[in-house]
N, C-alpha and C positions, 0 to 999 in steps of 0.2 A: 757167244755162248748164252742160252737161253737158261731161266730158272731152276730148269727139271735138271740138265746138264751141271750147273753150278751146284746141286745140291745133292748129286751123286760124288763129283768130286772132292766136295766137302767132308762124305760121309767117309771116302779112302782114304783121305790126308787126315781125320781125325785121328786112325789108330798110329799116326808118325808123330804125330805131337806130344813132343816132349813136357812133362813138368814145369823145366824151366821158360821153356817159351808160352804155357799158361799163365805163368807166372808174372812174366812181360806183359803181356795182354792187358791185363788186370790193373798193371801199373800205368801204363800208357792213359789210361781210360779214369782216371782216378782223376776228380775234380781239384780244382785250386781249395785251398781253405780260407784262403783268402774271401769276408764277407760282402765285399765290396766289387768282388768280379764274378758275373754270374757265368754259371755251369753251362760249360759246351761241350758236346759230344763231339771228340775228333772225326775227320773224315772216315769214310768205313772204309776199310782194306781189307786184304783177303784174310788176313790175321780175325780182324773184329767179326766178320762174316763166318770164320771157322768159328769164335764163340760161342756164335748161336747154339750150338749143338755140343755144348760142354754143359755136365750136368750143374742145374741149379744149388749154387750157395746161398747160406744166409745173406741177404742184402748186407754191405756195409752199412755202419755208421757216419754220416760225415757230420763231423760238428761246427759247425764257426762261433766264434768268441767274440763279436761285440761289444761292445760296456755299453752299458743300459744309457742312453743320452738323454742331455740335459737342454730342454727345447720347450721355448715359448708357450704359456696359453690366456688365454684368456680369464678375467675371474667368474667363475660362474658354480654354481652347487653341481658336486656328480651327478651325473644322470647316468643308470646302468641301461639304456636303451641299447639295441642292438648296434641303430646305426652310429655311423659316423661322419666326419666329411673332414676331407682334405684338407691339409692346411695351404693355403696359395703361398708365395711368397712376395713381397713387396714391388711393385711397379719398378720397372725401370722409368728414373726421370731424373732431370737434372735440377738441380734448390730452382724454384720459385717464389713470388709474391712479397710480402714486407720479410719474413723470415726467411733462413735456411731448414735444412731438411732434418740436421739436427734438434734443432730448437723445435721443430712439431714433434718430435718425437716424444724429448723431456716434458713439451707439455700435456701429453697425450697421458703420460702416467705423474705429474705432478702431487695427483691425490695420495700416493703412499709415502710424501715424507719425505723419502728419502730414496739412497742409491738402488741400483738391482742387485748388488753384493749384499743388501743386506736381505734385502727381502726374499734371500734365498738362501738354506743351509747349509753353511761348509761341514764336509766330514773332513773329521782329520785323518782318518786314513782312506786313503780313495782306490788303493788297490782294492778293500774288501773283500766277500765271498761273492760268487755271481752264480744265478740259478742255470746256467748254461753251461756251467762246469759239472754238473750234477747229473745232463742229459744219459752220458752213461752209462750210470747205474738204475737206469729205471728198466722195467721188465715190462715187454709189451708177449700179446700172443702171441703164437708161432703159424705162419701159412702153411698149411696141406695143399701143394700142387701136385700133379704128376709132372714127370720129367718129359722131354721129346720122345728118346726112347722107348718110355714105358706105353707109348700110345700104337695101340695095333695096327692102323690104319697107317700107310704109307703114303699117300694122299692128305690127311690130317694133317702129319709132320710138314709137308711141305709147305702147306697154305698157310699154318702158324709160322712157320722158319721165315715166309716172304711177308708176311705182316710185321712181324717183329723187324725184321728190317726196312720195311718202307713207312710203317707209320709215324718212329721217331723225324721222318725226315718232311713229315705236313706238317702243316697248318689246321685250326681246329676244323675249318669247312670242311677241306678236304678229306680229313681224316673220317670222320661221319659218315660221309659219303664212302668213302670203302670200305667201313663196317658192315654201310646199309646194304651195300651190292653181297658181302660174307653171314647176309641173314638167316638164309637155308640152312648153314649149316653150322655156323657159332654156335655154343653151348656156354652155358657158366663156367664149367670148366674150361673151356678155349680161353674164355675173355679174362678169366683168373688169370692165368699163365700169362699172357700180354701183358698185363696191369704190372703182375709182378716181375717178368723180363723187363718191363722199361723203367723198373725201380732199380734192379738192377744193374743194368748199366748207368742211372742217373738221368734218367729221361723221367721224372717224376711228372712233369707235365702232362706227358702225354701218354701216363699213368694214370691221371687225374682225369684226361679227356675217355679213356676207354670205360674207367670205373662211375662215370657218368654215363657214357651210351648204356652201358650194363645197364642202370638203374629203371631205363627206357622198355626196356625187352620186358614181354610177356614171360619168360622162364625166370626171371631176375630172383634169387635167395639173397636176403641179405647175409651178408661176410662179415661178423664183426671185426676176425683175425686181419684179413685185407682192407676196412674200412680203418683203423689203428693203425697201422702200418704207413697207408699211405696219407692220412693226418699229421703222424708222427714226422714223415717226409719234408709235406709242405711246411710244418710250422718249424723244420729246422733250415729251412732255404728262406722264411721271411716269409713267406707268403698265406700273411694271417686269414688272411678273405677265404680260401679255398679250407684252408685247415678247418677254421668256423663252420664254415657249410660241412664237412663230414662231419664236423661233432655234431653238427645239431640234426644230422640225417641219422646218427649214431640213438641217441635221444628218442628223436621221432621212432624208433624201430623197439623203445621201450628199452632200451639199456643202455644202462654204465658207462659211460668212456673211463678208457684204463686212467691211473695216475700218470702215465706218459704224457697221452695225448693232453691232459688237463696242466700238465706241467710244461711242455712243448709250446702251448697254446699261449699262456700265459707269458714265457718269455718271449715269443714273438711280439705279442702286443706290446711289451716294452721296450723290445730293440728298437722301435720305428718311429721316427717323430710325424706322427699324421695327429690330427684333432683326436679326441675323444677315445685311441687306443687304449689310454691309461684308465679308463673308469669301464672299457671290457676286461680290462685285465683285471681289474677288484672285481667285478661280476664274477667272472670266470672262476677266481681266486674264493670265491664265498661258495660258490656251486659245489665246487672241487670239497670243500670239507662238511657242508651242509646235506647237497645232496649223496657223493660219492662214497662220502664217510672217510676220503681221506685224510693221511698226515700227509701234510708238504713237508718238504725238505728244507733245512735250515735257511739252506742257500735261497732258496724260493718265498722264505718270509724278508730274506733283509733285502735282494732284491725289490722286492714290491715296496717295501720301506721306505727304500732307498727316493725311488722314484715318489713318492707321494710328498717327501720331503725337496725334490730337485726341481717342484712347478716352482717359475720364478714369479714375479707382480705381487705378493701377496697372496696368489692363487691358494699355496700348500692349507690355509685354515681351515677349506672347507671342508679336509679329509680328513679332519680330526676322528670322527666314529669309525673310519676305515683304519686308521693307523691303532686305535684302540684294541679295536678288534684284532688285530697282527699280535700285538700286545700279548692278547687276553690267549692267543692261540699258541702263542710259546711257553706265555705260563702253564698251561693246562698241559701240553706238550712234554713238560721238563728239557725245552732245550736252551742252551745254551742264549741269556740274552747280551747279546753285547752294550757297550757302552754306548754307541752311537743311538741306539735305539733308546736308550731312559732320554740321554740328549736331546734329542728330535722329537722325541713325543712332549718334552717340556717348553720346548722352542713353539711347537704347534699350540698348545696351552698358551703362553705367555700371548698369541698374537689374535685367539678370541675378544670378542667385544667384550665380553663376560667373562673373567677369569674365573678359572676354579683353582683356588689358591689351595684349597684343600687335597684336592688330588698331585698338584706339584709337590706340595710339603711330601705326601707318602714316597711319588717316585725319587724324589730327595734322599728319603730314608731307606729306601730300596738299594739304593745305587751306595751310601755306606756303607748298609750292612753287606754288600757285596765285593768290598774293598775297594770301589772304586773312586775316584779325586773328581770333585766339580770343577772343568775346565770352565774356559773364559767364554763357550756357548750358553752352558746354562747361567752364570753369572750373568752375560748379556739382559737371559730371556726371564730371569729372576729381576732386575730392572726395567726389562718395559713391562714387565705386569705389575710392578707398582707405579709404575706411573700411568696405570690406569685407574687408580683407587685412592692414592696420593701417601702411600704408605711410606713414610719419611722414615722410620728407624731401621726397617728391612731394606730401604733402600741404599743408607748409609754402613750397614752393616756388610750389605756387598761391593759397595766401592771400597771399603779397606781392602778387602777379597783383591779385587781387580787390581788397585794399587799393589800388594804384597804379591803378583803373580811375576812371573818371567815375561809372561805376552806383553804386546802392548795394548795401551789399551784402547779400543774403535772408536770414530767419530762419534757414531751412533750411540755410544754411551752414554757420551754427554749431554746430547739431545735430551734422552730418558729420565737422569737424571734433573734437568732444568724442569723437565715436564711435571714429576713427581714436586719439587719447590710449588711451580705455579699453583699445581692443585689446590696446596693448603694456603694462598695468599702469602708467600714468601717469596717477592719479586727479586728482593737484593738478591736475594741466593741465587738464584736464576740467573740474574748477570755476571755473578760471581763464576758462575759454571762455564757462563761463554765465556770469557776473559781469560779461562783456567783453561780453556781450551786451546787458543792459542799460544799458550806458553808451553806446554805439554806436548803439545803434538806438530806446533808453528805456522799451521793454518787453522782456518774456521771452516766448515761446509757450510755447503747450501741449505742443509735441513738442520743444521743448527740460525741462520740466518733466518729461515721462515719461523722456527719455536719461537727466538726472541720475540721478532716483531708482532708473532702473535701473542704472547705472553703480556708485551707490554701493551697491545692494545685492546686485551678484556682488561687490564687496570686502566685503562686512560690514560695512559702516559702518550699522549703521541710527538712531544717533540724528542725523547729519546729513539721511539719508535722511527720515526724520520730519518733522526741520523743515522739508524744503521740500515734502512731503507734504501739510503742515499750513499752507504759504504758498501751495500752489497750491488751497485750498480755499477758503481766505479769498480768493482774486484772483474766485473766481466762472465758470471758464474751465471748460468740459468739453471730452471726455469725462475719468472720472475713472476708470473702470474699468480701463484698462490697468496702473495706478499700484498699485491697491489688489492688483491679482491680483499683480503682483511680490512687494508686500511680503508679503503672505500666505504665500505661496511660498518667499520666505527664512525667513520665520519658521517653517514648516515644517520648514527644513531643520535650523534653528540649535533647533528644539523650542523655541522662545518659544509656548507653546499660549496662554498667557494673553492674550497681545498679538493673537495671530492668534484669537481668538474675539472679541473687542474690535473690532478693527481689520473683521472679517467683518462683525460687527452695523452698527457705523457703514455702512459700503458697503450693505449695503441700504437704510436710512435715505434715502441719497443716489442710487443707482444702481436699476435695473430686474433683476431676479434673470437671473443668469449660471450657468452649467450648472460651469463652467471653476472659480468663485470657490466656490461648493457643493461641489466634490470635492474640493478644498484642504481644506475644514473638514470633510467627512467624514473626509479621512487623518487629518487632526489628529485625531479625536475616536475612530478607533478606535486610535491610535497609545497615546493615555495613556488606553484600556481603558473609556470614558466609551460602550459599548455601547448604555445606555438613550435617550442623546440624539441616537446617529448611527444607529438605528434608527430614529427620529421624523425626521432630516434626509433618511433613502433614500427614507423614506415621501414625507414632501414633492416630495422631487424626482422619485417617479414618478406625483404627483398633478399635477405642473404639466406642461402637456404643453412650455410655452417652457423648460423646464431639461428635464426628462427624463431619465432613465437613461441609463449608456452599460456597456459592458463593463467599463472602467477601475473606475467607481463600485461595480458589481454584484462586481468580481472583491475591492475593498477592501471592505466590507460581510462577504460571504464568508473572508477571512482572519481578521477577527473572528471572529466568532461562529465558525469550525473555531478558532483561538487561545483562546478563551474553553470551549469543551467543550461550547455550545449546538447539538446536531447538529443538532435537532428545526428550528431559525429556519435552520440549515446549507443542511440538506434541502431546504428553500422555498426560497432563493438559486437552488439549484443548479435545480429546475423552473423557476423564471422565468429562467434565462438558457438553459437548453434552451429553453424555449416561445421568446422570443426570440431563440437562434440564438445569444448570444453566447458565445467563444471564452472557456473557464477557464484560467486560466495552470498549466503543467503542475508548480509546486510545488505547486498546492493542489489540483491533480488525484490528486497521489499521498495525502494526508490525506485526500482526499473519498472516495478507493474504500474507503478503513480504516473509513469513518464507514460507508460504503453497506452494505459487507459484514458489519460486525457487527449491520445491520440488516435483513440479510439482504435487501438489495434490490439489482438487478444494474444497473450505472452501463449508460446508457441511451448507445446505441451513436451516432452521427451519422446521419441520414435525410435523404434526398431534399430538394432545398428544394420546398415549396408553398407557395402562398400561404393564408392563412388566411380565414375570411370575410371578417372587417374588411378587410383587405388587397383582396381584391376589390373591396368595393363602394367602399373607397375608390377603387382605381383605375376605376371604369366612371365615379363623378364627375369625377375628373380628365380621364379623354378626354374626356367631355363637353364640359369647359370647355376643351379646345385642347391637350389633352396630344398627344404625337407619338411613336408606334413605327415604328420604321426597321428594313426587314426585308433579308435578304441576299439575291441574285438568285434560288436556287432556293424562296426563302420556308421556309427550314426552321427558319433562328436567328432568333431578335428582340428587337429593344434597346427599351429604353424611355427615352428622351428627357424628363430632367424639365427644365424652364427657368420661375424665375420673374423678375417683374419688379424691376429693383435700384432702383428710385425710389420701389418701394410698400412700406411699414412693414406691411402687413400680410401680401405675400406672403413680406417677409424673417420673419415671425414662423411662416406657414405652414410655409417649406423646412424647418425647423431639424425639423416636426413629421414632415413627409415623408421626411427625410434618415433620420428612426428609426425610422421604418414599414418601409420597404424596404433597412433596411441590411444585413440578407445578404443582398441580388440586386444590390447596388453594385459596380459593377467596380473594382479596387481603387485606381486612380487617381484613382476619385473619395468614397473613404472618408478620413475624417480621421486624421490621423499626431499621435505623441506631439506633446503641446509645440502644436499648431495646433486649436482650436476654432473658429476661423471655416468655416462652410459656405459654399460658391461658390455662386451663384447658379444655376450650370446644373450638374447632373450627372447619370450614364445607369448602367444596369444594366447586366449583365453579356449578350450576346448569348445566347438562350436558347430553348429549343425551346416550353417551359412556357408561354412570353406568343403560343402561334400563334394559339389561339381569342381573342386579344381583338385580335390584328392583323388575323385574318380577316372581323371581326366589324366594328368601329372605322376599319379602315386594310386595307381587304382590297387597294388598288391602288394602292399610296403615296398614298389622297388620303381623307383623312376622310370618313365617310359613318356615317348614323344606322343603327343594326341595324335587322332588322325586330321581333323578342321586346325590342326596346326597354322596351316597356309590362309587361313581364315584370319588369324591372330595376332599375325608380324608387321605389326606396326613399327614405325621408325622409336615411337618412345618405348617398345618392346624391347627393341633390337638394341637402346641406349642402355637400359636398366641389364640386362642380359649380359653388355660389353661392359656397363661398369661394376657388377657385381661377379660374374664368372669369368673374364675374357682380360685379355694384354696385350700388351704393346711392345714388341723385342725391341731388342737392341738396334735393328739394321730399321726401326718405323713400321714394321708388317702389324696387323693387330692378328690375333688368336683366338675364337670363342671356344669355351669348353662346352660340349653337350653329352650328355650318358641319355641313353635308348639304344632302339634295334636300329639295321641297317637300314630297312623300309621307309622309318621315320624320322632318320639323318637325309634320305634321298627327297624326302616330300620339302623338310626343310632348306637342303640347297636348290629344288628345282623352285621354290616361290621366291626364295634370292637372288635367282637369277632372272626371272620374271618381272623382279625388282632393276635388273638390270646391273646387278652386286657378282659377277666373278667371284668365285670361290673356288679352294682347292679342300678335299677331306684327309685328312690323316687318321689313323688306329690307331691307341696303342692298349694296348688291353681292354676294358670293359668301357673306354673313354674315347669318342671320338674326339675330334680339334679341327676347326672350321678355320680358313686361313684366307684372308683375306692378305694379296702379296704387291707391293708396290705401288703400282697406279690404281688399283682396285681398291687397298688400305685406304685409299685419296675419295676416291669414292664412295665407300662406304662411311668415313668421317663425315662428311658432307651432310649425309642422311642421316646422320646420329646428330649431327653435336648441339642443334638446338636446345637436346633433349640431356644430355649431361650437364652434370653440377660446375658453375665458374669453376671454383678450386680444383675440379678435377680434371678440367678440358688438359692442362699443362704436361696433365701427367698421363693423356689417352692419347691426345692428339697423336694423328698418320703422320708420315712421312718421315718426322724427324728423327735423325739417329742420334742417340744418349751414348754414355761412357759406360754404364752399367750393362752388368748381364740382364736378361732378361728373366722372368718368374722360374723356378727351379722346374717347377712342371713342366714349362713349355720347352727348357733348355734343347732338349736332345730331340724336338721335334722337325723333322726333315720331310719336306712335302717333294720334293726328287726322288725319293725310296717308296715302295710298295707300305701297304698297312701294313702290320706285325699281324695280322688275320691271314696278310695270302705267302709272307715267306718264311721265316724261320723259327717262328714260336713267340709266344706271348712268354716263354722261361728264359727270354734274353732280358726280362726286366722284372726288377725284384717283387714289385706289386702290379695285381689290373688296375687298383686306383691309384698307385703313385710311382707311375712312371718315371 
């Protein structure tokens, strides 16, 4: 039975079709609500086929109800930029080297003190309101289509009746392509009707692919009714990328987006743990009442709250203006503020470097005169904000608080409390606090273990300091690094060199080599003239790329050997920190001209920054694997965006190598400061006219794309920096490169790999290609790489070998035996194009 045949028949069986089996229909076809299983269209039967030709209903609603998750990031100031970028997930690998896998982790975040429980908010009630329950009741416009029947053309009906049925069942190529061949005689109104039948049956997708060809056509009127609609679609199936693009095509056409779609928008971005969705959803969230003019809904203020409060590391401080703003927008509002919200925004106060003790005091008195009780959060966060100012009687006045409560009372108390003693030179108290802790609660932490022995060693106490040094060794607890850099440090100051070479040796023994605890014993060792050994320490530490030089180290080395009369080893100082850009402190600039000039060499002036080869071809690997340049409107300046992931041990081992590669082009906010060795996870270059050829190249239109001299570029230390910065290592030894481009310039890239003599297989899966390099080929390609990867990190790339672990969450469900998701059943079989 051919088309025409099937669709006369259709037209007699419609008037036998009962109610009740419309009814069926409708249900059969009804998606899971379940968030976590994406929407499939059942196979078409003569039933779903009779559909067609049932007049159009309002589209349902379908909602899913995730709770907003609570997911890793990095510490870094919001940035409301558009883009984003993925979060990876940690290598498969098995413990290596002197430590285990745990122990890099604790000491990866060491600098906060303390647990991740604390350094992240509990609410005490976690049901909450959630802005997803609100979807609702939001009012979007209503679509004006005509119906089949109401179209004169007998011929029309049919060609619409057979589109509507074959195009939910392509692929995005294909689908185009049969658009393109129904060019003559589509109309806005035809392609309306598609858009909206494949909303309706829940083929939003390829709702999204027709209302995109639409926008191509020479007839094209913008729709805002249908452009709403199907935003509203995407951003309740999760699929923020696509929703984004109709609002801002919404925008672009000079209007509005309804309260819906700005409300839709907004919860998508915080149902999903990818990088950077949380600081579009505050964008989003500011537009919405700024530009829109409008009122969010209750549920849509504590939502966004909630999550600004749920960054764990320490992250949540930077959103202090943003949670303010939330604040300042329910007061004005009259709605209802809850307790968690005075809580949380006082929690976020207490953990400024700055407190504003003055603004806690009001939400204090806010929160009384609203009848509400200071639980044991704001007590907490009423304690560490005096122990940043050393305010002893307000801090005593809330441990009675704490004592007289039901809770108990947290580690982290005591910490705060000993801190606030130290401030004002009251040591006893301080040990009084540790010793009180143990009886109270019948252990000690860790971050009460680092306060003391920091405590006691700005007093000089260090053989107290020692013995609980030496008892928090014997306990088994890490990290232990923070403890040892102290003592070190005192010992430095007090010139105990014996104890501080001692006490160094031991710390490695037990820790992973630290850049921060190495520069302490190079001071020490050129301090008491001991040249031949802190010669062999520079050496080391510009052989390990996870320590590495810094100016501090390079400019102590240098005071040496110009203090000792060694010009010649001077000399060399002085060209490796020119080659590497670093700044010489201007006493041993005046000694260094003395040395240059009786050597008749002329001290070498400051020059242009460039980048160097290495430095290139490192960066062409980096974009590769998802680096991001953000250029200024005329394209003249350009920043380079580095961001790694803070859950993977091997990109935190990477930044530290990146952070020295490019540190003259670091903008100085994100250069490190006396006293602080910890690298941020995200940080950016200085805007720059220099990075235009590899923005034009990389990022020619704010959106990634493969060059064409690509094949030009692939170099083996390309292809290392590319695999260790975007790319993994499964489970079963395969490695996996991620690349975003067209398919053109996925093709150019696997035919110069293969040229290379590199096997490869491509996979799709949405807007993401995955280059697959599989068994003896992984052997192969290793080969070609591993010169060019970091020691510490070979353990964790190396081919072939099979781990216990899964592999990266991206790559999990990557099958190179199946077709791309381009040529068979939809890119709507997966929740995002970027996170597969």
């Amino acid at each position: 039975m051919d088309v025409q045949q099937m669709i006369v028949a259709a037209n007699k069986a419609q008037c036998f079709v009962s109610p009740p089996l419309s009814t069926l229909i409708i249900t059969i076809n009804t998606p899971s609500l379940n968030p976590n299983t994406p929407s499939k269209t059942p196979m078409r039967t003569s039933l779903s086929f009779l559909r067609l030709f049932c007049p159009l209903s309002r589209p349902q609603t379908v909602l899913f109800r995730p709770l907003i998750p609570r997911y890793a990031a990095p510490r870094f100031s919001p940035s409301f930029s558009r883009h984003f970028s993925v979060s990876s997930a940690p290598f498969s690998a098995s413990a290596v080297g002197i430590v285990d896998e745990k122990e890099r982790e604790e000491e990866e975040r060491w600098d906060f003190s303390n647990n991740e429980t604390e350094a992240k908010f509990v609410f005490e009630d976690n049901d909450g309101v959630f802005a997803d329950n609100d979807m609702k009741h939001l009012v979007a416009p209503e679509i004006e289509v005509k119906e089949l029947d109401e179209l004169p053309e007998q011929w029309r009906r049919s060609k619409l009746a057979w589109l509507c049925k074959e195009l939910p069942a392509h692929k995005a190529g294909t689908l185009v392509r049969i658009l393109n061949a129904q060019r003559k005689w589509l109309k806005q109104e035809d392609a309306t009707y598609l858009a909206v039948h494949c909303m309706r049956i829940r083929e939003n997708e390829t709702g999204f692919r027709v209302y995109k060809w639409m926008m191509q056509q020479h007839w094209y009127r913008f729709d805002f009714a249908l452009a709403t609609k199907l935003a509203d679609y995407m951003g309740k199936e999760r699929k923020f990328t696509k929703c984004r693009e109709i609002f801002d095509d919404i925008i672009n056409q000079g209007r509005v987006p309804s309260e819906s779609t700005f409300h839709i928008l907004i919860v998508a971005y915080l149902s999903t743990p990818v990088q950077g969705c949380l600081d579009e959803a505050c964008g989003i969230y500011n537009r919405m009442i700024q530009l829109g003019g409008y009122q969010p809904r209750l549920s849509l203020h504590n939502s966004l709250f909630r999550a600004l409060l749920n960054r764990p590391g320490g992250s949540s401080k930077y959103y202090l203006k943003q949670a303010e703003f939330i604040f300042h927008n329910l007061e004005t509002c009259g709605l209802e503020i809850q307790k968690e919200i005075y809580t949380g925004l006082i929690w976020l106060h207490s953990y400024q470097d700055t407190v504003d003790k003055e603004r806690i005091k009001l939400l204090r008195k806010m929160m009384r005169e609203s009848g509400m009780e200071e639980g044991k959060e704001v007590l907490i966060s009423i304690l560490r904000a005096c122990s940043k100012d050393g305010d002893v009687e307000e801090a005593e006045r809330t441990w009675i608080k704490l004592l007289g409560s039901n809770d108990s009372i947290p580690s982290q108390a005591f910490v705060y409390k000993m801190e606030v003693y130290s401030k004002v030179g009251e040591i006893t108290k301080s040990l009084e606090v540790f010793r009180e802790m143990k009886k109270c609660l019948g252990y000690t932490s860790i971050a009460s273990y680092h306060k003391i022995i920091e405590v006691l060693c700005e007093s000089e106490q260090m053989d107290l300091a020692e013995s609980f040094m030496k008892e928090l060794i014997e306990s088994g607890m890490k990290p232990l690094m923070p403890s040892y850099i102290k003592l070190t440090d005192t010992y430095l100051r007090l010139n105990y060199h014996d104890k501080l070479e001692s006490t160094f040796l031991e710390c490695l023994e037990k820790c992973r080599p630290n850049r921060t605890i190495y520069s302490i014993y190079l001071s020490s060792l050129v301090k008491v003239g001991n040249l031949g050994k802190a010669e062999e320490i520079f050496n080391h530490m510009g052989e390990n790329v996870t320590i590495g030089v810094n100016a501090k180290s390079c400019n102590t080395i240098l005071y040496g050997y110009l203090s000792s009369g060694d010009n010649s080893k001077a000399e060399k100082i002085y060209n490796l920190m020119c080659q590497k850009k670093f700044e010489i402190e201007s006493l041993l600039m005046e000694k260094l001209e003395s040395v240059l000039r009786s050597s008749r060499k002329e001290v070498k002036k400051p020059v242009s920054l460039k980048l160097s080869k290495e430095q290139r071809e490192i960066l062409m690997g980096l974009l590769l694997g998802g680096l991001r340049i953000d250029s200024d409107e005329e394209r003249k300046n350009h920043m380079i965006r580095f961001e790694f992931n803070p859950s993977s041990i091997p990109h935190s081992i990477l930044k530290r190598h990146i952070h020295d590669q490019y540190h003259e082009w670091l903008h100085p906010s994100s250069k490190l400061t006396a006293g602080n060795g910890d690298i941020p996870h995200k940080f950016n270059t200085i805007s720059h006219s220099y990075f235009g050829f590899y923005a034009d190249q990389f990022w020619p239109k704010g959106q990634p794309v493969i060059p064409k001299l690509i094949h030009r570029w692939l170099s083996p230390i390309v292809l290392a920096y590319w695999y260790m910065y975007g790319g993994y290592r499964t489970s079963a030894g395969d490695i996996l490169l991620k690349l975003k481009g067209s398919s053109e310039g996925v093709k150019k890239v696997v035919k110069t790999l293969k040229s290379k003599s590199l096997n490869c297989r491509v996979k799709r899966k949405g807007r993401v290609f995955w280059i697959g390099f599989l068994r003896t080929d992984s052997m192969w390609f290793w080969k070609l790489v591993e010169p060019y990867v970091l020691d510490d990190l070979k353990d964790f790339l190396k081919a072939g070998s099979e781990t216990a672990d899964d592999c990266a969450v991206e790559s999990r469900d990557i099958n190179f035996d199946s077709a791309s998701d381009s040529d068979e059943k939809g890119s709507s079989d997966y929740s995002e194009d970027d996170n597969p």
